[in-house]
Each structure stands twice: as C-alpha cells, then as structure tokens.
PyMOL Python script that loads the backbone (N, CA, C, O; Angstrom):
from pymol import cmd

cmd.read_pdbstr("""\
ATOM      1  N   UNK A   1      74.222  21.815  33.967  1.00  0.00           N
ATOM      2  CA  UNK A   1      75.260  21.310  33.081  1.00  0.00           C
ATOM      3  C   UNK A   1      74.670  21.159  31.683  1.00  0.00           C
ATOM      4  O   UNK A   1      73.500  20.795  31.566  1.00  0.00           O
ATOM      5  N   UNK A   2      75.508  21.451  30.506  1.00  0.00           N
ATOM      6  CA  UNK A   2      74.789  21.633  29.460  1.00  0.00           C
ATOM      7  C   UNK A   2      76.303  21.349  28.448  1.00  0.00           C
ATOM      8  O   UNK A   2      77.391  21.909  28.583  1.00  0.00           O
ATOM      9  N   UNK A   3      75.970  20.461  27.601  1.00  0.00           N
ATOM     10  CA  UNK A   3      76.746  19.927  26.220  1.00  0.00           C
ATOM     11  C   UNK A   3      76.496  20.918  25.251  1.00  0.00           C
ATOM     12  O   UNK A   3      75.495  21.608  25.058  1.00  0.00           O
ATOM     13  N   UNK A   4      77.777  20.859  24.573  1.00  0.00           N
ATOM     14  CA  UNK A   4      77.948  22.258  23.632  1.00  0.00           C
ATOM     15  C   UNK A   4      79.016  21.174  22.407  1.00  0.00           C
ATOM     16  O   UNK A   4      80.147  20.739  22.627  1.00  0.00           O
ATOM     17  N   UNK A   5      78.334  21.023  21.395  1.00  0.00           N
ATOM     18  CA  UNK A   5      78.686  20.149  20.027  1.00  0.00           C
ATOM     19  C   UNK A   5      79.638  21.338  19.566  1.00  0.00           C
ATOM     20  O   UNK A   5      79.168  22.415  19.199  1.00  0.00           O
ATOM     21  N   UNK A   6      81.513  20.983  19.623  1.00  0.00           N
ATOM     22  CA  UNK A   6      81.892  21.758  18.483  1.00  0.00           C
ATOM     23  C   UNK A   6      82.677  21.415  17.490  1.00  0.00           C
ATOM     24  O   UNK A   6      83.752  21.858  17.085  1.00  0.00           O
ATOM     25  N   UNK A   7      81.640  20.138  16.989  1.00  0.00           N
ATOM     26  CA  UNK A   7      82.292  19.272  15.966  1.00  0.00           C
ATOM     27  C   UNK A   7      83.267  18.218  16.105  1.00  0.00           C
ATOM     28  O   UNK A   7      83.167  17.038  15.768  1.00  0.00           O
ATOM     29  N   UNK A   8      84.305  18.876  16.698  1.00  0.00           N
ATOM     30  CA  UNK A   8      85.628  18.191  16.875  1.00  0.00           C
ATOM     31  C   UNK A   8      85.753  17.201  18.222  1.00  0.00           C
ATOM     32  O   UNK A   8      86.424  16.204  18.488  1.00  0.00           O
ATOM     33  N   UNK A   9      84.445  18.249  19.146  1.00  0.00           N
ATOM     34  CA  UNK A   9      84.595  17.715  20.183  1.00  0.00           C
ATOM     35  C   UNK A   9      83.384  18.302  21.180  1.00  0.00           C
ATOM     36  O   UNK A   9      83.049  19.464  20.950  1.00  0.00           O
ATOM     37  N   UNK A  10      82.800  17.706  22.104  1.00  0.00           N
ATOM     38  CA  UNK A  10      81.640  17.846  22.722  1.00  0.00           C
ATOM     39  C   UNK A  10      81.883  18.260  24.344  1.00  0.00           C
ATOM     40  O   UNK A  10      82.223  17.565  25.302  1.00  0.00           O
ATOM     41  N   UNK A  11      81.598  19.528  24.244  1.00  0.00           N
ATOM     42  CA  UNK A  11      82.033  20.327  25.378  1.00  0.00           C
ATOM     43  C   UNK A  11      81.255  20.054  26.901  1.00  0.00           C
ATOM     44  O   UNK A  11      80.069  20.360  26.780  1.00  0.00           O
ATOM     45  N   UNK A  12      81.506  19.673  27.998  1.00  0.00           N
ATOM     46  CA  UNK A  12      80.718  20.187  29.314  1.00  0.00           C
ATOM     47  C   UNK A  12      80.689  20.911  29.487  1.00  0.00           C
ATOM     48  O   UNK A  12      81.724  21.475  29.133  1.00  0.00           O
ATOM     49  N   UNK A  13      79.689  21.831  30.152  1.00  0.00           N
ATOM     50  CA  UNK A  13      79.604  23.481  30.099  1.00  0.00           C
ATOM     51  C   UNK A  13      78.994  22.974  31.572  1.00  0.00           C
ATOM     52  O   UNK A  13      78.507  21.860  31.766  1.00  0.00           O
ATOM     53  N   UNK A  14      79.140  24.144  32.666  1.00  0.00           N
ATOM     54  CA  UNK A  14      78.797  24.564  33.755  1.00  0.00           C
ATOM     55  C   UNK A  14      78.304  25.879  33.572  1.00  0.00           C
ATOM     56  O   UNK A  14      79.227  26.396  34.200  1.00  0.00           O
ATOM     57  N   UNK A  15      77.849  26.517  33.347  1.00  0.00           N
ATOM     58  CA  UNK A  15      77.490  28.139  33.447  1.00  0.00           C
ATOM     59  C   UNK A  15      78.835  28.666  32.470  1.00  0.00           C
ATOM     60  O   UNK A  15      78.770  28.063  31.398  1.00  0.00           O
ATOM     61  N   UNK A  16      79.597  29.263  32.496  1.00  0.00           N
ATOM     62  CA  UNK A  16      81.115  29.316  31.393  1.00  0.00           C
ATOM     63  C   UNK A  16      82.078  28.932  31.905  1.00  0.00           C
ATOM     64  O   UNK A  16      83.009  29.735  31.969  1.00  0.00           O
ATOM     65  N   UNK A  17      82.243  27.757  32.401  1.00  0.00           N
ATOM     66  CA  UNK A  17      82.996  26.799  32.555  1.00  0.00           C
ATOM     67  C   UNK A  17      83.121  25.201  32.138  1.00  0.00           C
ATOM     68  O   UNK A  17      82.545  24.205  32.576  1.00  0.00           O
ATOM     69  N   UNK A  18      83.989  25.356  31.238  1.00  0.00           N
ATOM     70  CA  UNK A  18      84.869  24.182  30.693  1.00  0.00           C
ATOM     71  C   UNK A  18      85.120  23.333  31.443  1.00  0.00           C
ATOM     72  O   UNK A  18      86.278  23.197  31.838  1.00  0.00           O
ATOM     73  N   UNK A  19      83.931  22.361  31.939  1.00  0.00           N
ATOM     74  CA  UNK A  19      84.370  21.312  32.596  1.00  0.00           C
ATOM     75  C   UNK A  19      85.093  19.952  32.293  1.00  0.00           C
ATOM     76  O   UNK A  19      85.868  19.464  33.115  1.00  0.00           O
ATOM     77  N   UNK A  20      84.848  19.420  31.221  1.00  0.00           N
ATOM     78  CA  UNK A  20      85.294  18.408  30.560  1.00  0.00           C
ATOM     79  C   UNK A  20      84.867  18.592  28.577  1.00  0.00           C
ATOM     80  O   UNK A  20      84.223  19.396  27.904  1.00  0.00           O
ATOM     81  N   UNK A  21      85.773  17.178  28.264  1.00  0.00           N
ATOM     82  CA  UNK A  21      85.121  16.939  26.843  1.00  0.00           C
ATOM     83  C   UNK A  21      85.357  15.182  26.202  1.00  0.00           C
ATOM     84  O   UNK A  21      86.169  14.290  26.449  1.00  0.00           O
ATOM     85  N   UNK A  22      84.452  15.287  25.505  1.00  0.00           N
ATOM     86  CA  UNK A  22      84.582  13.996  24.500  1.00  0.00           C
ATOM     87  C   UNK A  22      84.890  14.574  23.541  1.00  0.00           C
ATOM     88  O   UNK A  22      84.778  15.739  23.161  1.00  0.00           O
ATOM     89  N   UNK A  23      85.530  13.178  22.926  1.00  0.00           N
ATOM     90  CA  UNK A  23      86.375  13.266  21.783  1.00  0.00           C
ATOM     91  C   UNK A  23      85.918  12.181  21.002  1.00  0.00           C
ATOM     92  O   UNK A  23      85.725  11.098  21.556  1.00  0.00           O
ATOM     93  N   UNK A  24      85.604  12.402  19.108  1.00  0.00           N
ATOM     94  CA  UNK A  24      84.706  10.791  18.946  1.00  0.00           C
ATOM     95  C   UNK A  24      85.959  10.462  18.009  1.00  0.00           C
ATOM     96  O   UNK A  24      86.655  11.288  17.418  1.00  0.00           O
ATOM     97  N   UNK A  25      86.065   9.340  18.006  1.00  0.00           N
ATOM     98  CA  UNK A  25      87.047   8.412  17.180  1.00  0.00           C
ATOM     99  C   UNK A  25      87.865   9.255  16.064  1.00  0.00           C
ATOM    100  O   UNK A  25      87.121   9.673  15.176  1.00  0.00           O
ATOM    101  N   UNK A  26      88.913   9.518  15.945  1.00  0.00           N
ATOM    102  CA  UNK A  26      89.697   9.845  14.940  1.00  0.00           C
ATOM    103  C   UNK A  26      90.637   8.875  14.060  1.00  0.00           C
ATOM    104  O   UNK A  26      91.289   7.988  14.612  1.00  0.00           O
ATOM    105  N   UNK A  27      90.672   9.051  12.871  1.00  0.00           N
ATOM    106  CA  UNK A  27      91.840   8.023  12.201  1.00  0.00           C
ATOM    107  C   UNK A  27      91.467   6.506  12.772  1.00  0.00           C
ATOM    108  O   UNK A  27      90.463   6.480  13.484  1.00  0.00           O
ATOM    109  N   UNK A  28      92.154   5.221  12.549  1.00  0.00           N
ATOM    110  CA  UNK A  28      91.833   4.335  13.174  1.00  0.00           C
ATOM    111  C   UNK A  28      91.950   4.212  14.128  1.00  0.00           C
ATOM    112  O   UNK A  28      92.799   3.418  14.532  1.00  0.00           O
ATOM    113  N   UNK A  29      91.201   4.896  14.951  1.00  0.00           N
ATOM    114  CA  UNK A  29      90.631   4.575  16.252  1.00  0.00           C
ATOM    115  C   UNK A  29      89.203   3.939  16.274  1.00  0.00           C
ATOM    116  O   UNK A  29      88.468   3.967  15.287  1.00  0.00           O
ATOM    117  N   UNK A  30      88.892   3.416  17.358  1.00  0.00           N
ATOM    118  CA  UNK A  30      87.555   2.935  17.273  1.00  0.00           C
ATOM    119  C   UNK A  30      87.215   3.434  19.169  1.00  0.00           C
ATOM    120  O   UNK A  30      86.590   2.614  19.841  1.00  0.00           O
ATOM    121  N   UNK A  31      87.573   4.463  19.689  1.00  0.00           N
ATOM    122  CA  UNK A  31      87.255   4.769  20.843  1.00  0.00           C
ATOM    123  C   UNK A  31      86.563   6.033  20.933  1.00  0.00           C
ATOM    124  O   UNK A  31      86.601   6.808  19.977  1.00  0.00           O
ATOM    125  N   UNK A  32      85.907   6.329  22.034  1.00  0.00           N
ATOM    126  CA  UNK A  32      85.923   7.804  22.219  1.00  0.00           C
ATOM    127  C   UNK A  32      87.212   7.970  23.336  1.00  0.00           C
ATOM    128  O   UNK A  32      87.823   6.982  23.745  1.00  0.00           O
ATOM    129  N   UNK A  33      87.410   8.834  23.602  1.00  0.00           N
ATOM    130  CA  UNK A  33      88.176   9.992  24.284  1.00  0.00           C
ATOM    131  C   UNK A  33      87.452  10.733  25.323  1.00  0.00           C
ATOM    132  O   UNK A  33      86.503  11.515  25.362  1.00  0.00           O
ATOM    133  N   UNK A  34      88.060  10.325  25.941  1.00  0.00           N
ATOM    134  CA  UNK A  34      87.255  12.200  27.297  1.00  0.00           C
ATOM    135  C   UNK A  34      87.975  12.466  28.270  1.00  0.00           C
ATOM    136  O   UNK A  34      88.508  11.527  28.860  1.00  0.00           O
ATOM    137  N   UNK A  35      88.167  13.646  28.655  1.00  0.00           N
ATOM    138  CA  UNK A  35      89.407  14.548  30.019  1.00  0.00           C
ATOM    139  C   UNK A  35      87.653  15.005  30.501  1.00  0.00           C
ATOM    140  O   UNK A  35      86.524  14.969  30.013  1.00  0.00           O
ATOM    141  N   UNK A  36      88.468  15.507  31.998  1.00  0.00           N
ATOM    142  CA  UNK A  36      87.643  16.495  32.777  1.00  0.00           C
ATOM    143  C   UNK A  36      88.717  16.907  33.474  1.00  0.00           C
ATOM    144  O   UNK A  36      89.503  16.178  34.079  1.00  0.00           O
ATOM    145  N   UNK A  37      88.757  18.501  33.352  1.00  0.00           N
ATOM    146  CA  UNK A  37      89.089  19.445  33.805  1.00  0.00           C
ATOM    147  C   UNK A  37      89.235  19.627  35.686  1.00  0.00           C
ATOM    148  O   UNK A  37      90.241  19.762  36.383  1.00  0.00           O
ATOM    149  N   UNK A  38      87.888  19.561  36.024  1.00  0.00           N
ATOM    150  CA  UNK A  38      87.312  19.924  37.108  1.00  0.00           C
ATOM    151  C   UNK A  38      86.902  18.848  37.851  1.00  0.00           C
ATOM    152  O   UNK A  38      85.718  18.516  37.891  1.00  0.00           O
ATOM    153  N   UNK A  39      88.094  18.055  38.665  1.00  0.00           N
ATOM    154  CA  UNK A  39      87.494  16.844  39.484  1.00  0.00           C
ATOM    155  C   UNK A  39      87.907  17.440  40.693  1.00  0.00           C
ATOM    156  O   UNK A  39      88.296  18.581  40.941  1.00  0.00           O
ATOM    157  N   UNK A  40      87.687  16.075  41.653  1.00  0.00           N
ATOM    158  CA  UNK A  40      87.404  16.000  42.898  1.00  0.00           C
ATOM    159  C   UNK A  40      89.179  16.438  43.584  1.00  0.00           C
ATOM    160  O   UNK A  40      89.664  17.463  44.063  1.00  0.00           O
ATOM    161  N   UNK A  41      89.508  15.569  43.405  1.00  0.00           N
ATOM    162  CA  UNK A  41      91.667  15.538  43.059  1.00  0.00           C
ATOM    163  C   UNK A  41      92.156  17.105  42.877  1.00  0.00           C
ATOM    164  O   UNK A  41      92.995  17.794  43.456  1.00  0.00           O
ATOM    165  N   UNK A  42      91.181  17.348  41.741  1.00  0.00           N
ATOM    166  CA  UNK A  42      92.389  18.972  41.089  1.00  0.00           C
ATOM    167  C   UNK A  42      92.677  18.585  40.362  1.00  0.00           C
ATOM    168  O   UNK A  42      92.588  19.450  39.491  1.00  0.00           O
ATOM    169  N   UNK A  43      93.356  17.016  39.613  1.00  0.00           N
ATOM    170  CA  UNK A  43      93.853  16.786  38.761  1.00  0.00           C
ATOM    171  C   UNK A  43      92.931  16.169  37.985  1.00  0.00           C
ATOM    172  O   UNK A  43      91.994  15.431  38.289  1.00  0.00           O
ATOM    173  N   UNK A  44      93.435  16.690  36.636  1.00  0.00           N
ATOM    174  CA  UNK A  44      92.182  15.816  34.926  1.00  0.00           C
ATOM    175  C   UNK A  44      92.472  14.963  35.072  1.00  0.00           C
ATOM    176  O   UNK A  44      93.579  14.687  35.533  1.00  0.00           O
ATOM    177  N   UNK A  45      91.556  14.105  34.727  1.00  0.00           N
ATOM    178  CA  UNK A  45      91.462  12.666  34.605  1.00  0.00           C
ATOM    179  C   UNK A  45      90.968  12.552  33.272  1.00  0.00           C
ATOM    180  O   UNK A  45      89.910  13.063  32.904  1.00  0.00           O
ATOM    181  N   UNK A  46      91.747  11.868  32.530  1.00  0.00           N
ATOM    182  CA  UNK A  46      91.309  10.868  31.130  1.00  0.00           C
ATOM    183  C   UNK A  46      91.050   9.590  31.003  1.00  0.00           C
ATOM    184  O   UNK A  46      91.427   8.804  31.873  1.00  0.00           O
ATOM    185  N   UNK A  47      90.179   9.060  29.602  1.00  0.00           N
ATOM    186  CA  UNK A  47      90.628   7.443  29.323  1.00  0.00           C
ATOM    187  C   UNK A  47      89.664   7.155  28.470  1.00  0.00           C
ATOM    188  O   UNK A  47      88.960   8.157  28.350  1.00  0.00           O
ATOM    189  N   UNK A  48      89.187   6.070  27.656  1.00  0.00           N
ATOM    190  CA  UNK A  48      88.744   6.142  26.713  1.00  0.00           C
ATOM    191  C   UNK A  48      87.943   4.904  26.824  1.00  0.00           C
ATOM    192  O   UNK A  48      88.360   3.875  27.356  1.00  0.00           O
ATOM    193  N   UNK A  49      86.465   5.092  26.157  1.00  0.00           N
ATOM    194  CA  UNK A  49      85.233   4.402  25.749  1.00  0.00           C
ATOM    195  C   UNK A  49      84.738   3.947  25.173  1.00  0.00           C
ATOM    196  O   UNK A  49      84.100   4.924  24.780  1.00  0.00           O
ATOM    197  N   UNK A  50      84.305   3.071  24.563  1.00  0.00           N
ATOM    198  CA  UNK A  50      83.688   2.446  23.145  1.00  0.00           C
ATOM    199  C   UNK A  50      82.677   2.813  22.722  1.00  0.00           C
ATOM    200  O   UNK A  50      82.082   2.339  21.754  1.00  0.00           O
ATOM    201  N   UNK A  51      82.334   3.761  23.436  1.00  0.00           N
ATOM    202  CA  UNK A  51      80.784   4.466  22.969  1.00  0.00           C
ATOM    203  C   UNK A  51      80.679   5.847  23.495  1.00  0.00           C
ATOM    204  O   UNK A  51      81.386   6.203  24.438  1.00  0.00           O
ATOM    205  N   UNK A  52      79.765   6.697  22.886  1.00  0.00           N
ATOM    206  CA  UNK A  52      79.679   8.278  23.086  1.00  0.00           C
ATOM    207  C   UNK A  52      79.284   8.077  24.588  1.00  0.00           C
ATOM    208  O   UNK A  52      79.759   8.511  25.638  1.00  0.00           O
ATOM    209  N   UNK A  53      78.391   7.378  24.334  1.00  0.00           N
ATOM    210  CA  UNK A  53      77.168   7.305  25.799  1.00  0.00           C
ATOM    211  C   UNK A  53      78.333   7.093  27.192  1.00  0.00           C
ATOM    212  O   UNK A  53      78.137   7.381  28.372  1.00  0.00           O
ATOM    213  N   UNK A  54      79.321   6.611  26.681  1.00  0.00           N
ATOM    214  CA  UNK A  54      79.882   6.177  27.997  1.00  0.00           C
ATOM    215  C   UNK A  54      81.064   7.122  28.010  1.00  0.00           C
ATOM    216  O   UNK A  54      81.428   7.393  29.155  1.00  0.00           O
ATOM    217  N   UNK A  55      81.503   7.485  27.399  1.00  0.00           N
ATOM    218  CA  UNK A  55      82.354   9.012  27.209  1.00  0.00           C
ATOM    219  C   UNK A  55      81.527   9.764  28.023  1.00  0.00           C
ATOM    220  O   UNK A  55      81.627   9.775  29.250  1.00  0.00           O
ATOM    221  N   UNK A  56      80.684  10.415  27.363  1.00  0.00           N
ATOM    222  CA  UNK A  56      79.945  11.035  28.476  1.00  0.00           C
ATOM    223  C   UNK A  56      79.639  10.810  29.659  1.00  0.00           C
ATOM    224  O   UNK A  56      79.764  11.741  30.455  1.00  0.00           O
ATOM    225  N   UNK A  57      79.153   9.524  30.126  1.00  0.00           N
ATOM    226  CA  UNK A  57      79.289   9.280  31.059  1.00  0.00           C
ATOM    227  C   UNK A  57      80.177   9.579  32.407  1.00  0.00           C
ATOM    228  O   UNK A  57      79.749   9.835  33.532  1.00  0.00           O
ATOM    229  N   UNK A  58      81.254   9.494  32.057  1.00  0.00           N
ATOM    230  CA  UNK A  58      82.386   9.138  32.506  1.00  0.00           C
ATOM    231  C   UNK A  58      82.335  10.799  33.169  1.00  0.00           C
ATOM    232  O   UNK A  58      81.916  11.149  34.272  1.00  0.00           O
ATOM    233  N   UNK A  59      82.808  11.480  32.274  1.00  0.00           N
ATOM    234  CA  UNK A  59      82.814  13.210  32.479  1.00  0.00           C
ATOM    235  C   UNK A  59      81.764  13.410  33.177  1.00  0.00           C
ATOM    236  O   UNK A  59      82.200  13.728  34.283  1.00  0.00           O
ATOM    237  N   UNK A  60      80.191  13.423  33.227  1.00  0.00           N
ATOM    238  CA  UNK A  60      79.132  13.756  34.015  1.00  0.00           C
ATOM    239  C   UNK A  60      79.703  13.168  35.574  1.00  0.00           C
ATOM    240  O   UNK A  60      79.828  13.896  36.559  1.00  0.00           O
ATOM    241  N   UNK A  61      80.006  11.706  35.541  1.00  0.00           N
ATOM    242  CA  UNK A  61      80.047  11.377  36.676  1.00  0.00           C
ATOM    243  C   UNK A  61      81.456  11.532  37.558  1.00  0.00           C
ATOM    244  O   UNK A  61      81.415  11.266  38.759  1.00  0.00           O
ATOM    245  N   UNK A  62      82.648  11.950  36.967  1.00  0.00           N
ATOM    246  CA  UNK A  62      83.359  12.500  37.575  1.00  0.00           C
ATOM    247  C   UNK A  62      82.667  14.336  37.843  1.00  0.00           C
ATOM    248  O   UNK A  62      82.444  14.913  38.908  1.00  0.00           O
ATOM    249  N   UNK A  63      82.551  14.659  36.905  1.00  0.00           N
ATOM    250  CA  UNK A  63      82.236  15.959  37.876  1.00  0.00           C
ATOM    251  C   UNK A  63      80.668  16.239  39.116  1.00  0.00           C
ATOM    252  O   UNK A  63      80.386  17.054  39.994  1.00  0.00           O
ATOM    253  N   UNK A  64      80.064  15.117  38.542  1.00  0.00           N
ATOM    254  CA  UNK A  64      78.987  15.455  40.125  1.00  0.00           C
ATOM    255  C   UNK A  64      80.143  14.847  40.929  1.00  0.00           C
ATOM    256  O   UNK A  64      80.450  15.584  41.866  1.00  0.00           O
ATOM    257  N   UNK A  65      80.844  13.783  40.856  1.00  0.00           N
ATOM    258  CA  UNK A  65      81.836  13.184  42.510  1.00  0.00           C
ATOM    259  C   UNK A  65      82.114  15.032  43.088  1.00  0.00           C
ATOM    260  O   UNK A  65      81.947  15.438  44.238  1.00  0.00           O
ATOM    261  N   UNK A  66      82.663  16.038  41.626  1.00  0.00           N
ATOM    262  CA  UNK A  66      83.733  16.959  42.252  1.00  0.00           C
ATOM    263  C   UNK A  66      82.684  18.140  42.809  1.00  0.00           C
ATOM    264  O   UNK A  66      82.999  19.056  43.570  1.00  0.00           O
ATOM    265  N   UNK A  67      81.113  17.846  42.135  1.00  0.00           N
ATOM    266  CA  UNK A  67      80.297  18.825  43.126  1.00  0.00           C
ATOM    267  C   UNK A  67      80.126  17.903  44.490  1.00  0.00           C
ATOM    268  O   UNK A  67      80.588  18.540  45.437  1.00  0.00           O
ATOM    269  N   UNK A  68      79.865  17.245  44.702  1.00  0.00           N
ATOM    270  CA  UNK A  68      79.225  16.821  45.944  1.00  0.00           C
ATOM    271  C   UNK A  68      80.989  16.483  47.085  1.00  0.00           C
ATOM    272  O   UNK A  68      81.017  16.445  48.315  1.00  0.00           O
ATOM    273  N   UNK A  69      82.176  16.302  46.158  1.00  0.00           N
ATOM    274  CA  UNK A  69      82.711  16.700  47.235  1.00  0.00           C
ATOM    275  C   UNK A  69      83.049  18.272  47.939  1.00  0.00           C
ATOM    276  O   UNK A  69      83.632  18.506  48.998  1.00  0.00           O
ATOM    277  N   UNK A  70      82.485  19.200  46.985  1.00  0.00           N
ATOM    278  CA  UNK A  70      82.752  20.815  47.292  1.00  0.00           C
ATOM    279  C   UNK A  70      81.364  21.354  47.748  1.00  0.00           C
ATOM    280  O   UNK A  70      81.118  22.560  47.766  1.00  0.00           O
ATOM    281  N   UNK A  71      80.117  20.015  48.259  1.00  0.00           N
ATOM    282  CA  UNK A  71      79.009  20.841  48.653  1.00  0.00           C
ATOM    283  C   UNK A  71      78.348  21.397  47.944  1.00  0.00           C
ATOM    284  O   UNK A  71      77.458  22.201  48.219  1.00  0.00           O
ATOM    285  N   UNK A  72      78.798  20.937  46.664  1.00  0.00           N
ATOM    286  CA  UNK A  72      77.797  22.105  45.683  1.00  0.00           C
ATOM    287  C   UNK A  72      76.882  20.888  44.687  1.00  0.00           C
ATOM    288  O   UNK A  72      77.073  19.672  44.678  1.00  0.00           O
ATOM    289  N   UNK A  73      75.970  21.592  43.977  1.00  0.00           N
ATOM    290  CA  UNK A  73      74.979  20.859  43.454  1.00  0.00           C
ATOM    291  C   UNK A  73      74.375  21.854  42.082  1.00  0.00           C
ATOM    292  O   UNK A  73      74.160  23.055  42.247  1.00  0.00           O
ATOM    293  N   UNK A  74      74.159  21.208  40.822  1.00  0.00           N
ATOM    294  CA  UNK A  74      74.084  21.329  39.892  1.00  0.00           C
ATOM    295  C   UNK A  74      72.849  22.085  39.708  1.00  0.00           C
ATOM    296  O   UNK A  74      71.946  21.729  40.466  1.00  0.00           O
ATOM    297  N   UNK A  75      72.557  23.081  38.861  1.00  0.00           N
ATOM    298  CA  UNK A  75      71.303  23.714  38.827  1.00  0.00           C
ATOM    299  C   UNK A  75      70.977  23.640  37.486  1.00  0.00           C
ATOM    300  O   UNK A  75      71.939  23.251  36.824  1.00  0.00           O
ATOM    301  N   UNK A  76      69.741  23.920  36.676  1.00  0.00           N
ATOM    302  CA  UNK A  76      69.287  23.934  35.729  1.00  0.00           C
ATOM    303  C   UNK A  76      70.231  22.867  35.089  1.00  0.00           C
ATOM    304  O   UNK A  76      70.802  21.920  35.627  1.00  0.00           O
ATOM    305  N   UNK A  77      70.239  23.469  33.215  1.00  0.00           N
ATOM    306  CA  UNK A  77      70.689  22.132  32.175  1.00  0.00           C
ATOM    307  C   UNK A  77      70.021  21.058  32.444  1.00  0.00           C
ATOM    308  O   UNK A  77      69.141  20.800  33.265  1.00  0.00           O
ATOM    309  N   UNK A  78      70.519  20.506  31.697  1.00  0.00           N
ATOM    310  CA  UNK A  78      70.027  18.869  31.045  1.00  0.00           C
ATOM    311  C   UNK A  78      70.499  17.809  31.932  1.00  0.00           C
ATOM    312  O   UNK A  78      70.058  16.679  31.719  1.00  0.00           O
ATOM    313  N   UNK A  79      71.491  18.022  33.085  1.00  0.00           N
ATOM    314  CA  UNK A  79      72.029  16.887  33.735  1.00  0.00           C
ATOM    315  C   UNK A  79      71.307  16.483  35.109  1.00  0.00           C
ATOM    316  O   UNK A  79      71.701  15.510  35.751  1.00  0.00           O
TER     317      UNK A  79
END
""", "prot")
cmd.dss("prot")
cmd.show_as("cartoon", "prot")
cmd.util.cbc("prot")
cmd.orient("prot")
C-alpha cells in the first residue's frame, strides 16, 4: 500500500488501485475527510477527523479489515 499526494487529496494506492482518500480541510472547515472505496461491506465508508494522522488512519484500517476478510494480505509499500 502506498500514498500518492495529489494536492487536493491523498490517494491509497494498492498496486493501481484506488483504494481510498483523504481530504485536508477546505474553506472553514477544520476536519479532514476520508472515503474508502474498497471495504469489507462493498460499500464506501466515510467520516471525518481532526487530524491527517487519523484520516489516514481510518482508510489503512478499514482496508486491511477488507484484506483479511478476502484472505488476502498486503505486500510491499509503506503499510
């Protein structure tokens, strides 16, 4: 798993797959933002963080739930 900065918004990458993203504060907001694509459900899940660290969070740890419920396990990257 590997983060991909594209300014606007901070990509999860799986090999070329769009797993999730953060989103950092826009306008008066004071949150981050983050969806994931690829959960356990099928369905994205959103909701929002007071910090990058936990934005991220959030996305990393919903998608290992959606590897380890499909048996699968993360190779190389940073995660």
């Amino acid at each position: 798993m590997n983060w991909l900065d594209e300014n606007y918004r901070i990509v999860l990458m799986c090999g070329d797959v769009d797993v999730g993203a953060v989103y950092p504060p826009s306008g008066r907001a004071s949150v981050w933002r983050w969806r994931v694509w690829v959960t356990k459900s099928g369905h994205p899940a959103w909701g929002p963080e007071p910090t990058r660290r936990g934005a991220i969070g959030q996305v990393e740890a919903r998608f290992k739930t959606f590897l380890t419920a499909a048996g699968l396990a993360a190779i190389g990257g940073a995660a």
